[in-house]
BAMAR-437330 format. One record per residue (C-alpha): residue in one letter; x, y, z; residue number from 1. Coordinates in Angstrom, 3 decimals. Layout:
BEGIN
['A', [X, Y, Z], NUM],
...
This chain:
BEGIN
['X', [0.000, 0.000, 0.000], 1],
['X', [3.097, 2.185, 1.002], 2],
['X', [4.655, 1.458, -2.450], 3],
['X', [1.044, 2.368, -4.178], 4],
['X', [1.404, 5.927, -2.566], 5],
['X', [4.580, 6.614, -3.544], 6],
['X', [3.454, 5.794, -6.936], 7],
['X', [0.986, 8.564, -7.047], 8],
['X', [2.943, 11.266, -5.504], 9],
['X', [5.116, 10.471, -8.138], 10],
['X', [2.528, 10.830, -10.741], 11],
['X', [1.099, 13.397, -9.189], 12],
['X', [4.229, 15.257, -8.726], 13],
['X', [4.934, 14.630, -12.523], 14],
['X', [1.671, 16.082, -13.503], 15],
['X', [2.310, 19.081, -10.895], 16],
['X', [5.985, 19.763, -12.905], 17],
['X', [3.963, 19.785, -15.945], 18],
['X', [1.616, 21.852, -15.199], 19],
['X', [4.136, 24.607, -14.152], 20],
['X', [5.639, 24.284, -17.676], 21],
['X', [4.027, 27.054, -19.697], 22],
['X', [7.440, 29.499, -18.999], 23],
['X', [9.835, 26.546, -18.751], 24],
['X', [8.888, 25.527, -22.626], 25],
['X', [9.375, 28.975, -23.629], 26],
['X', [12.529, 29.782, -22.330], 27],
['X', [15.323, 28.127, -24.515], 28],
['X', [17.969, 30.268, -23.527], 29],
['X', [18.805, 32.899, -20.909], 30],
['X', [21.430, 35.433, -20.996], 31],
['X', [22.184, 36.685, -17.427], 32],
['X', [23.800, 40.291, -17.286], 33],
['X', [25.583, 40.691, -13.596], 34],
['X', [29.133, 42.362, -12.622], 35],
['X', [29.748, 39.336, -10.204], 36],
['X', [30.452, 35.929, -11.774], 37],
['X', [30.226, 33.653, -8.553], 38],
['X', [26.989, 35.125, -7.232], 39],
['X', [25.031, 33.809, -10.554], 40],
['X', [27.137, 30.177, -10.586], 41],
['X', [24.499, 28.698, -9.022], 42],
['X', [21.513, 30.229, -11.392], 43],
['X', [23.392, 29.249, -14.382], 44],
['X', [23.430, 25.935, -13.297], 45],
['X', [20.242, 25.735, -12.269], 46],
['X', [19.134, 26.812, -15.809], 47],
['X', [21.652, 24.598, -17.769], 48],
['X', [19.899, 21.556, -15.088], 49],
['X', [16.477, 23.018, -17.076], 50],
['X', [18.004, 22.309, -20.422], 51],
['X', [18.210, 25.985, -20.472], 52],
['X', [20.975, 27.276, -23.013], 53],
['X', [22.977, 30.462, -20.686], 54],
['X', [25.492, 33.104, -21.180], 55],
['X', [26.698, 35.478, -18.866], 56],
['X', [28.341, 38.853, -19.473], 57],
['X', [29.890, 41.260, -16.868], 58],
['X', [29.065, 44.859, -18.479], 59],
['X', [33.092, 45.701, -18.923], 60],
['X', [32.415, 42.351, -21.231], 61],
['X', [29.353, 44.182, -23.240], 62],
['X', [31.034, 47.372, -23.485], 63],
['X', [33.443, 45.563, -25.948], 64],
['X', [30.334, 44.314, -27.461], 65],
['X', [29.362, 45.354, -30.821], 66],
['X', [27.108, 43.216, -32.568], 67],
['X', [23.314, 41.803, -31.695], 68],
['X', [22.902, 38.721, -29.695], 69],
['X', [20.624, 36.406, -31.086], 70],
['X', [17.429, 35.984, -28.825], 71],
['X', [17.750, 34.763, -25.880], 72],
['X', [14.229, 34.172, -24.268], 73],
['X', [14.780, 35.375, -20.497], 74],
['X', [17.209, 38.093, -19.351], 75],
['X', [18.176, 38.103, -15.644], 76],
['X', [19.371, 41.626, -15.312], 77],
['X', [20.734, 43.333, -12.134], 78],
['X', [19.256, 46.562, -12.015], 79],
['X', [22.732, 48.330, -10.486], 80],
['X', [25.583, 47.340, -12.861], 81],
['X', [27.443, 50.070, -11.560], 82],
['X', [26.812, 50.563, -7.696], 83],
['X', [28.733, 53.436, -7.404], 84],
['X', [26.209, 55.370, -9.944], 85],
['X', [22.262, 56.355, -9.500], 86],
['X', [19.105, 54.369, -10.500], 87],
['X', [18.522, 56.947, -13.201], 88],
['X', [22.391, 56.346, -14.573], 89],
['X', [22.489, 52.759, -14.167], 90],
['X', [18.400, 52.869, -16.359], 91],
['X', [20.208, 54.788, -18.913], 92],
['X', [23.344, 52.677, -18.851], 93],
['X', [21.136, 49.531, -19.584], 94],
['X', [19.730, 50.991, -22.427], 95],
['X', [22.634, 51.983, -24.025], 96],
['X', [23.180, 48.043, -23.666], 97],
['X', [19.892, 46.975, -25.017], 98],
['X', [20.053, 49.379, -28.283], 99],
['X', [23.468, 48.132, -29.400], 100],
['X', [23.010, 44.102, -27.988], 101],
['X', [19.337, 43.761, -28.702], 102],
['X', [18.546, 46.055, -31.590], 103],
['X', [15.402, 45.851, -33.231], 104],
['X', [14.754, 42.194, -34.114], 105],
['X', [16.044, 40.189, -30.930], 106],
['X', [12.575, 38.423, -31.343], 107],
['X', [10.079, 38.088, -27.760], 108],
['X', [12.041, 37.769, -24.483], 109],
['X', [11.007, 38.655, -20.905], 110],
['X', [13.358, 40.457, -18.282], 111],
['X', [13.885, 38.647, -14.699], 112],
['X', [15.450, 42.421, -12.951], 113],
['X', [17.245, 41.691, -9.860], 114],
['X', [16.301, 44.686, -7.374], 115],
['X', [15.663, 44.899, -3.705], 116],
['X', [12.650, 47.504, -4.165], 117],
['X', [9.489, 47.394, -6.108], 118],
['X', [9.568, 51.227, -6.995], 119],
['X', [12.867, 50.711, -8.146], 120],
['X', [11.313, 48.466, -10.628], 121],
['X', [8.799, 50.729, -11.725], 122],
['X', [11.014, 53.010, -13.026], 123],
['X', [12.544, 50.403, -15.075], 124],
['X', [10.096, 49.307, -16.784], 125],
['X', [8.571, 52.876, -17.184], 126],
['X', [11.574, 54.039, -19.165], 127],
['X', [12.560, 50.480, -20.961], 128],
['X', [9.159, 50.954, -22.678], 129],
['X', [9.478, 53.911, -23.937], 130],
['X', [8.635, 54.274, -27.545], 131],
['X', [11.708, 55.813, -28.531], 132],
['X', [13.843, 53.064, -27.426], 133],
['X', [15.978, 51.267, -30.350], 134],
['X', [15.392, 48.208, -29.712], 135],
['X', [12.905, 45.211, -29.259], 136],
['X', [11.008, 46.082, -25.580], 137],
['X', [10.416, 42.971, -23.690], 138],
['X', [7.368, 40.700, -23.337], 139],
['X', [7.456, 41.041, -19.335], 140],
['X', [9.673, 42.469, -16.826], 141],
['X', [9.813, 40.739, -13.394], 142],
['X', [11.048, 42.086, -10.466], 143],
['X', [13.222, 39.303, -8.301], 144],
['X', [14.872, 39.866, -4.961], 145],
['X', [18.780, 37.912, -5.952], 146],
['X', [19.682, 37.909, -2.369], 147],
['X', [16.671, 35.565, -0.983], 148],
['X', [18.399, 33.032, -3.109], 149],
['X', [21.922, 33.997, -2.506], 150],
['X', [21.194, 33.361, 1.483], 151],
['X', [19.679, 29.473, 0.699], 152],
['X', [22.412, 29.253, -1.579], 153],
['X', [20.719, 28.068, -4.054], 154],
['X', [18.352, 28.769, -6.826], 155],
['X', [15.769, 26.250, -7.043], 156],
['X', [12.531, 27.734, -7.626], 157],
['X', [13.451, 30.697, -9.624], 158],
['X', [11.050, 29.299, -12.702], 159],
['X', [8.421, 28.693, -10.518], 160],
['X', [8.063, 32.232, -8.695], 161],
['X', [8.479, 33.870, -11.892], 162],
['X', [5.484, 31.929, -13.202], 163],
['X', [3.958, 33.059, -10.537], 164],
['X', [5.180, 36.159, -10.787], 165],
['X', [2.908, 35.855, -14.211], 166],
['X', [-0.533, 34.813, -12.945], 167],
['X', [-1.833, 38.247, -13.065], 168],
['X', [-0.454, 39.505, -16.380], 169],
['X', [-2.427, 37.820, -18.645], 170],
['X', [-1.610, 38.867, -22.047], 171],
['X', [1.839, 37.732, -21.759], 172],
['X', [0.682, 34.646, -20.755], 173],
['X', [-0.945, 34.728, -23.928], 174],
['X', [1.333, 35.629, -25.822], 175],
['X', [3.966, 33.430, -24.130], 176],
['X', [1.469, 30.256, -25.042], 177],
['X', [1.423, 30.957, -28.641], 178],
['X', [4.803, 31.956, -29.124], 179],
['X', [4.887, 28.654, -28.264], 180],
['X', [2.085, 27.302, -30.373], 181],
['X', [4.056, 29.188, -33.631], 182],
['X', [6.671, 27.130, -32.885], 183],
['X', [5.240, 23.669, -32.526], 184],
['X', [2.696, 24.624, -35.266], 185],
['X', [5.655, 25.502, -37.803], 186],
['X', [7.618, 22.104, -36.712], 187],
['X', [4.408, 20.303, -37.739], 188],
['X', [3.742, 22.033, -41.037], 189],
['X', [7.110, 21.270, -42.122], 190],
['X', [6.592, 17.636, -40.657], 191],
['X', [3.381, 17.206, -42.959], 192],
['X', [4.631, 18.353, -46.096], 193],
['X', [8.111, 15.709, -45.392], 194],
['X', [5.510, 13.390, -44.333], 195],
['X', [3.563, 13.180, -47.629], 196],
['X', [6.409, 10.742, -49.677], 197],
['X', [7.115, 7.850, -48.383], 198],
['X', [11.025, 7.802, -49.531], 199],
['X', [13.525, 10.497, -48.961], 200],
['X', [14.207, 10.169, -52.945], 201],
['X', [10.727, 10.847, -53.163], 202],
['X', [10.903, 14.193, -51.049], 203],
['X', [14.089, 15.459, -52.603], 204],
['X', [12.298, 14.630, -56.244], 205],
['X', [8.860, 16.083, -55.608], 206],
['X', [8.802, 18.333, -52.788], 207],
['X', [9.769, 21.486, -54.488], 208],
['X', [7.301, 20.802, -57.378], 209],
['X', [4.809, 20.698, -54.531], 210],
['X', [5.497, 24.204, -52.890], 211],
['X', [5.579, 25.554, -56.411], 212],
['X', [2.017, 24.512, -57.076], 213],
['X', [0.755, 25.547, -53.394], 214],
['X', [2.404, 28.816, -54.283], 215],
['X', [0.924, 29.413, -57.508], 216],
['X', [-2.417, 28.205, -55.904], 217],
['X', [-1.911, 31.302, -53.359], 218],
['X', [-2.781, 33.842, -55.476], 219],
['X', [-3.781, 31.998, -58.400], 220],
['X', [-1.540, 33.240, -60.806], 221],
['X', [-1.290, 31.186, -64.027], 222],
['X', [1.914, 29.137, -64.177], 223],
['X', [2.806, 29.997, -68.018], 224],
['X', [2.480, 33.946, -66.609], 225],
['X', [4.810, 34.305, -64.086], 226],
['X', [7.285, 36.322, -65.589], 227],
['X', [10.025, 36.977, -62.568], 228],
['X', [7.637, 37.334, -59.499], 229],
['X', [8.289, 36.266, -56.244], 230],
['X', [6.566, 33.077, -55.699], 231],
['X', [8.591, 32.546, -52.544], 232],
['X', [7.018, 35.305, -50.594], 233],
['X', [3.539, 34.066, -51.617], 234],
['X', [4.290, 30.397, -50.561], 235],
['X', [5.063, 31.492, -47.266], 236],
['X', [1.912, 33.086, -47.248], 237],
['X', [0.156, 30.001, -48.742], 238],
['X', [1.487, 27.641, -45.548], 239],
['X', [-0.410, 29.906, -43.226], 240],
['X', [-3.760, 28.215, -43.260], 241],
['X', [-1.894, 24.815, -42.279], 242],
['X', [-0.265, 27.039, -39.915], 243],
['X', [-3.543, 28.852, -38.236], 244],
['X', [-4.796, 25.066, -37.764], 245],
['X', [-1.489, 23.893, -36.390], 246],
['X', [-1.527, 26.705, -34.014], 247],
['X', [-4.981, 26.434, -32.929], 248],
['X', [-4.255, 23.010, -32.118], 249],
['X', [-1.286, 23.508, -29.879], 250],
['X', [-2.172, 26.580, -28.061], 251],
['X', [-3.123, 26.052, -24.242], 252],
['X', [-5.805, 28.250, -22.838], 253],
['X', [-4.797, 31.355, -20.633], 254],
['X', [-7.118, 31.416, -17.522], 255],
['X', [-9.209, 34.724, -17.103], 256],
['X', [-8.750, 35.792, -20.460], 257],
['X', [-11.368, 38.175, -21.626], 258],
['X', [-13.279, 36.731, -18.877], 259],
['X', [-14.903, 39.907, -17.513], 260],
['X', [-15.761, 41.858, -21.031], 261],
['X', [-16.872, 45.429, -19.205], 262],
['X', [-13.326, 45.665, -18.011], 263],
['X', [-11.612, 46.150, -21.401], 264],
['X', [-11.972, 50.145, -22.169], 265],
['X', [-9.597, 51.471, -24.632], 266],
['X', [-9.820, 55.307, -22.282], 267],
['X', [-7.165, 57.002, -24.514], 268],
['X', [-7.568, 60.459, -26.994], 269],
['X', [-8.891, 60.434, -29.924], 270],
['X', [-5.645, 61.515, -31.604], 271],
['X', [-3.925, 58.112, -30.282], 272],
['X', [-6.575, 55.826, -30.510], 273],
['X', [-6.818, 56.843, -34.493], 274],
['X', [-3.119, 56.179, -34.188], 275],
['X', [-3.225, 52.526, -32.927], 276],
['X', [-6.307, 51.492, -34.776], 277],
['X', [-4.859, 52.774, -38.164], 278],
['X', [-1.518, 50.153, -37.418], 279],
['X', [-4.105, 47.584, -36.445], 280],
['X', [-6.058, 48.184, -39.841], 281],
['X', [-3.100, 48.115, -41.648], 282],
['X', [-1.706, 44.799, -40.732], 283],
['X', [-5.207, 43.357, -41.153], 284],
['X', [-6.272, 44.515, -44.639], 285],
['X', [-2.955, 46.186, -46.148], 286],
['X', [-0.050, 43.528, -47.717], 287],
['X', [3.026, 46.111, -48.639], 288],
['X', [5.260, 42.782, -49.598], 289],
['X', [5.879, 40.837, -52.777], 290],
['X', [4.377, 44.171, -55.187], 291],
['X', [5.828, 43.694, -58.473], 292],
['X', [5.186, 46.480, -60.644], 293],
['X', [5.279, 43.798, -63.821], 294],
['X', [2.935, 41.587, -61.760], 295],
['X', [-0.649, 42.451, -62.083], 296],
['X', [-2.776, 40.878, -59.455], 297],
['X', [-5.966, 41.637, -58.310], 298],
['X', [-6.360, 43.755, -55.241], 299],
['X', [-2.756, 45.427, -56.423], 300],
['X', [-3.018, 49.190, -55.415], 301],
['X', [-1.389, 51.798, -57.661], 302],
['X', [-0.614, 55.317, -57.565], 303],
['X', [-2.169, 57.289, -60.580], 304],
['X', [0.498, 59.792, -62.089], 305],
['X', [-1.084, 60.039, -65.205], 306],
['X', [-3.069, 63.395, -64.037], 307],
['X', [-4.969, 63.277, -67.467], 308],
['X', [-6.010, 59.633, -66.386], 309],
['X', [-9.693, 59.586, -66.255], 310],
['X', [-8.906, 57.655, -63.347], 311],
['X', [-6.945, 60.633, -61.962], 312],
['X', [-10.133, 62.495, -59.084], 313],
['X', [-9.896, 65.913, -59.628], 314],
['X', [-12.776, 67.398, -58.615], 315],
['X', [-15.794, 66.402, -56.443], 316],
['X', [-18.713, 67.841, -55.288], 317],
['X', [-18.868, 69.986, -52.190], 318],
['X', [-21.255, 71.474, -50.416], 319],
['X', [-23.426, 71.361, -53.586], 320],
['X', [-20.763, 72.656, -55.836], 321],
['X', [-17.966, 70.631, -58.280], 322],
['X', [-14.747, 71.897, -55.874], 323],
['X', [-11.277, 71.236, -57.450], 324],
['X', [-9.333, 68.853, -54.421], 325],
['X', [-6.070, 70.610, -54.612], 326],
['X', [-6.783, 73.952, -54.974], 327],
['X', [-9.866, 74.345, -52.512], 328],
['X', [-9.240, 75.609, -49.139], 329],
['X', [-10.568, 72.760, -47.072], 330],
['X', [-8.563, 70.023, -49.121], 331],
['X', [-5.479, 71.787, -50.664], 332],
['X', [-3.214, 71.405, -47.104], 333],
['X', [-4.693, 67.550, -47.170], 334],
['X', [-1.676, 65.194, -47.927], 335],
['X', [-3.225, 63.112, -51.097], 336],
['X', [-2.296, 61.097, -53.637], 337],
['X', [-4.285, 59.878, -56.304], 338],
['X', [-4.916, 55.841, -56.447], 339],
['X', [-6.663, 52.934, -58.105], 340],
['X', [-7.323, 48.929, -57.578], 341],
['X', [-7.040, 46.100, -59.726], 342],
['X', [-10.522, 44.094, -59.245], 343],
['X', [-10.929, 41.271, -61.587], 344],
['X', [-12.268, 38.325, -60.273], 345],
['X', [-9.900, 35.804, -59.150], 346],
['X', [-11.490, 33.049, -60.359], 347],
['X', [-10.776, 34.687, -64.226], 348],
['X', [-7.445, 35.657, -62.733], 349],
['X', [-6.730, 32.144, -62.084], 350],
['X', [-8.062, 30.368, -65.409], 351],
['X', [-6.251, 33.495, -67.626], 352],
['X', [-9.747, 34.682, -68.826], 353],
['X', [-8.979, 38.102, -68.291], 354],
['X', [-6.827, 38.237, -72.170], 355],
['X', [-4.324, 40.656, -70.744], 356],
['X', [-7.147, 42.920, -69.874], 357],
['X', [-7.109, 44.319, -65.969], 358],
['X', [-11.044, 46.262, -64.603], 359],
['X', [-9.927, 49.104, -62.345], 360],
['X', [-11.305, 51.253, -60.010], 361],
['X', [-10.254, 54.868, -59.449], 362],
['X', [-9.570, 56.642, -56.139], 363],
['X', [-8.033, 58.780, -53.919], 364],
['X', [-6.116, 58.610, -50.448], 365],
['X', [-5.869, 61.386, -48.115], 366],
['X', [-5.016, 61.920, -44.955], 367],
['X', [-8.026, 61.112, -42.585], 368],
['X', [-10.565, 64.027, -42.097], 369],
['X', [-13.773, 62.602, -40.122], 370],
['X', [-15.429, 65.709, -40.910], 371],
['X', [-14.403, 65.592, -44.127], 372],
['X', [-15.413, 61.590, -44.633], 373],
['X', [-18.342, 61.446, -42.782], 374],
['X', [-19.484, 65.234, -42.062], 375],
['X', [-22.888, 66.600, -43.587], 376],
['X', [-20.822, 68.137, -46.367], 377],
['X', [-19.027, 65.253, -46.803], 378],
['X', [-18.644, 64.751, -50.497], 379],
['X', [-18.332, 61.427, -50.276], 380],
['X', [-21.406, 60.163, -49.089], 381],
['X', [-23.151, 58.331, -52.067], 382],
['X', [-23.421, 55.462, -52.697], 383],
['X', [-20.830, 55.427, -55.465], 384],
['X', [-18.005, 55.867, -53.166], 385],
['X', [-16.192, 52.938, -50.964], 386],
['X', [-15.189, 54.926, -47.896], 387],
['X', [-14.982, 51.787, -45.856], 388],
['X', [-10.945, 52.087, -45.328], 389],
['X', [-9.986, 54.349, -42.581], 390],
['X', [-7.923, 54.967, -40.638], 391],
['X', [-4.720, 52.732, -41.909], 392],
['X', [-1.129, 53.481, -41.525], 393],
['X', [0.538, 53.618, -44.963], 394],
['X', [4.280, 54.446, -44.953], 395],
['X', [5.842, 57.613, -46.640], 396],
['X', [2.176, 59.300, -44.519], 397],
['X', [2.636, 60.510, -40.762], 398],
['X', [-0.987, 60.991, -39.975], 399],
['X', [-3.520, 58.337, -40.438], 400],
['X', [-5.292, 57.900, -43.657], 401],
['X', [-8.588, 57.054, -45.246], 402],
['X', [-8.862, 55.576, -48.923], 403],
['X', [-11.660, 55.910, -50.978], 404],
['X', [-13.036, 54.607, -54.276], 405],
['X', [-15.376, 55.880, -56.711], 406],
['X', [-17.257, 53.225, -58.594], 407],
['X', [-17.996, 55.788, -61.167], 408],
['X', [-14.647, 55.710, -61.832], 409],
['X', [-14.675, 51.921, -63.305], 410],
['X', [-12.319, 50.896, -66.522], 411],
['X', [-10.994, 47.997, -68.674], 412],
['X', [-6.917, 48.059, -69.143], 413],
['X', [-4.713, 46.969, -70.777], 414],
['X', [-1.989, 45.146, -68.244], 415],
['X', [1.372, 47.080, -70.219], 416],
['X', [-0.453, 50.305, -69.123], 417],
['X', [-0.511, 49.193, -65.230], 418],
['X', [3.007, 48.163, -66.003], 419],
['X', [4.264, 51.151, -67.067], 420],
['X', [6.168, 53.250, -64.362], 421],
['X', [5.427, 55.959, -65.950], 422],
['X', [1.677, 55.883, -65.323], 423],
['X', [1.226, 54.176, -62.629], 424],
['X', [3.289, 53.096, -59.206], 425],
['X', [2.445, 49.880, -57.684], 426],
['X', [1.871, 50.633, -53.496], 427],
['X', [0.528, 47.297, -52.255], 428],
['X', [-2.217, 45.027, -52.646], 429],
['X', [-5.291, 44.693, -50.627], 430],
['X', [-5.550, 41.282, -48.134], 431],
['X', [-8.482, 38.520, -49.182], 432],
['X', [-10.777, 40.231, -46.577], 433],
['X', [-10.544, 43.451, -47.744], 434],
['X', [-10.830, 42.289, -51.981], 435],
['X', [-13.961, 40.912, -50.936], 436],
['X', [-15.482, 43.559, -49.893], 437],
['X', [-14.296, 45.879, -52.410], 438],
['X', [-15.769, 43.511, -55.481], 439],
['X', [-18.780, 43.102, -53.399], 440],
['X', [-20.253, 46.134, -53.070], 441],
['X', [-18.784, 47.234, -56.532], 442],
['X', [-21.041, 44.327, -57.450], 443],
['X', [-24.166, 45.404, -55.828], 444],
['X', [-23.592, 49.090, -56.679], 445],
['X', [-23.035, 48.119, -60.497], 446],
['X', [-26.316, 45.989, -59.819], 447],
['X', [-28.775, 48.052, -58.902], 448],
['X', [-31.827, 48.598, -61.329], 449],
['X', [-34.477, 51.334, -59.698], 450],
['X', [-37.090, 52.842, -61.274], 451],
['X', [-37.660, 55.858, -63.182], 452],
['X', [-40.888, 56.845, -61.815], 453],
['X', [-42.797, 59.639, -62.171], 454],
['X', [-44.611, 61.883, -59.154], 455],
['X', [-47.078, 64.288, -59.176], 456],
């Protein structure tokens, strides 16, 4: 009976470990920045016990630094490098670090700072944040006190309180779990594609042919019509439905997640909330890569510089009068340019029914103007204009902008016009969501029938 309950501590205990392994997975590596080698012996190997890759540098050792680490996934940081200086020096000394050893593409990572004093802390993270920064700002920051474990000598327990240490943040739990999930979701991708031939002669025969067709299928561009574009880019983007499944599949819930929804109120200006949504807009309807100017795909956007283009908006109708958009007062100081979209169906697209012909619509970006877009005046409320797309972040723009398209503004071309640089300047294309909805509604505007009746 004795040996039975042994047995199920074990188990138990086993189940318990696992359990406490949502940081544990995540961290691969640790680099541990500290002045004193022996007091971190013990921590690094604790880690390298965790199958924990670690490093440690004294700062003398990163001031000869001049090159990026790659990412290392937890940070243990003492918060005075220097004793002999001030919080505020030692803040700014770190830094100084973190622009030249991080840089901008370390990848996630979360900060363990060792510091006797919570305020301390605060001002840490307060000025690591800041937008200004050069460099990737960490997932997390967690404050530790390094002597508690320095008087047990030893350092068992350090994952666990720092898990702990991330009960109440929740959305880098989050993101910590499908950081994760990516990972194990891109392993098995790659594992499924190896896994369809039987033979590694088969795989080294056939495999390529196979991400060539899954990339053509992407955007459904017709194999004989390539001519030079990237199908690389757009088989990356092809994997990502395997990859939304794979990732669905491995993520682990995050307890209280969105589990009280009257608690999540975005209280910021106007000014910056226009700011953040038109990033978040961006990324979800906007694709700046893979544009080939001698690819034309629909939902390509162009620039118009052709200003006798009938697809070139000159004028539109304001406050009951045809107003010229660069040389009236409320729209001259506007930043603009003048744009169109490529809208044939991709189902013609794909089968090469379109006989080098491209359907087009016209219209115009500006810098976003609510009053302007949705005010009474607003000379863009019928039902001939798209005015769906606002506010996105486009680059070369500082403010948020709006995009609009005229329906009236509707034409057959020839594909060696949108190739010409001349004429046009291909910007970026729109995302599947977005296409949609621009062909749809140009469908049910060019589909409308009324009635011309007569009233007395």
């Amino acid at each position: 009976m004795e040996l039975i309950k042994q047995l199920l501590r074990s188990v138990f205990q086993k189940k318990k470990n696992k359990g406490m392994s949502m940081l544990q997975e995540f961290i691969t590596s640790a680099l541990i920045i500290d002045d004193s080698e022996h007091e971190i012996e013990k921590l690094k190997e604790y880690l390298e016990d965790k199958d924990i890759w670690v490093k440690h540098y004294t700062p003398t050792e990163l001031d000869k630094k001049t090159s990026p680490f790659n990412n290392r996934k937890l940070i243990f940081l003492d918060l005075y490098l220097e004793n002999q200086n001030t919080l505020e020096n030692n803040i700014a000394k770190i830094r100084s670090y973190f622009s030249t050893i991080i840089g901008k593409d370390f990848g996630t990572y979360g900060i363990v700072l060792w510091t006797k004093h919570t305020d301390e802390a605060g001002a840490f993270i307060e000025r690591i944040y800041k937008t200004a920064n050069k460099y990737t700002p960490p997932l997390f920051v967690l404050p530790l006190e390094k002597n508690e474990f320095l008087r047990k000598g030893s350092f068992e327990g350090v994952l666990e309180k720092l898990e702990e240490g991330l009960t109440g943040d929740v959305s880098s739990s989050f993101f910590i779990e499908w950081n994760k999930a990516v990972k194990k979701g891109s392993d098995n991708t790659i594992t499924t594609l190896y896994s369809l031939f039987e033979t590694n002669d088969k795989k080294n025969k056939y495999l390529e042919a196979i991400l060539f067709k899954l990339a053509c299928n992407y955007t459904g561009i017709p194999e004989g019509t390539i001519e030079g574009y990237d199908l690389q880019n757009d088989l990356v983007k092809s994997l990502m439905d395997s990859l939304q499944f794979e990732i669905s599949s491995n993520y682990k819930n995050i307890p209280n997640l969105f589990d009280d929804p009257k608690d999540y109120v975005y209280n910021d200006t106007v000014e910056e909330k226009t700011k953040v949504f038109s990033k978040l807009n961006s990324l979800l309807m906007l694709d700046t890569q893979n544009c080939n100017q001698d690819s034309v795909i629909p939902g390509n956007f162009y620039e118009v510089l052709d200003h006798n283009s009938p697809l070139y908006i000159k004028e539109v109708i304001y406050r009951k009068k045809s107003e010229n958009l660069d040389s009236h007062d409320d729209f001259k100081e506007i930043n603009k340019r003048r744009i169109c979209i490529e809208v044939t169906p991709p189902c013609d697209f794909a089968q090469n029914k379109k006989q080098s012909l491209s359907r087009i619509v016209g219209g115009i970006q500006m810098d976003f103007n609510k009053e302007i877009l949705k005010g009474n005046n607003s000379p863009f409320k019928t039902d001939n204009y798209y005015t769906f797309l606002y506010p996105v972040n486009i680059g070369g723009f500082e403010n948020p902008q709006m995009i609009i398209f005229d329906f009236y503004k509707f034409q057959t071309l020839q594909e060696n016009q949108l190739k010409n640089p001349a004429n046009f300047k291909i910007l970026m294309k729109a995302k599947d969501k977005l296409f949609a909805d621009v062909l749809q509604k140009l469908s049910s505007h060019t589909a409308r029938l009324g009635i011309a009746i007569m009233y007395p």
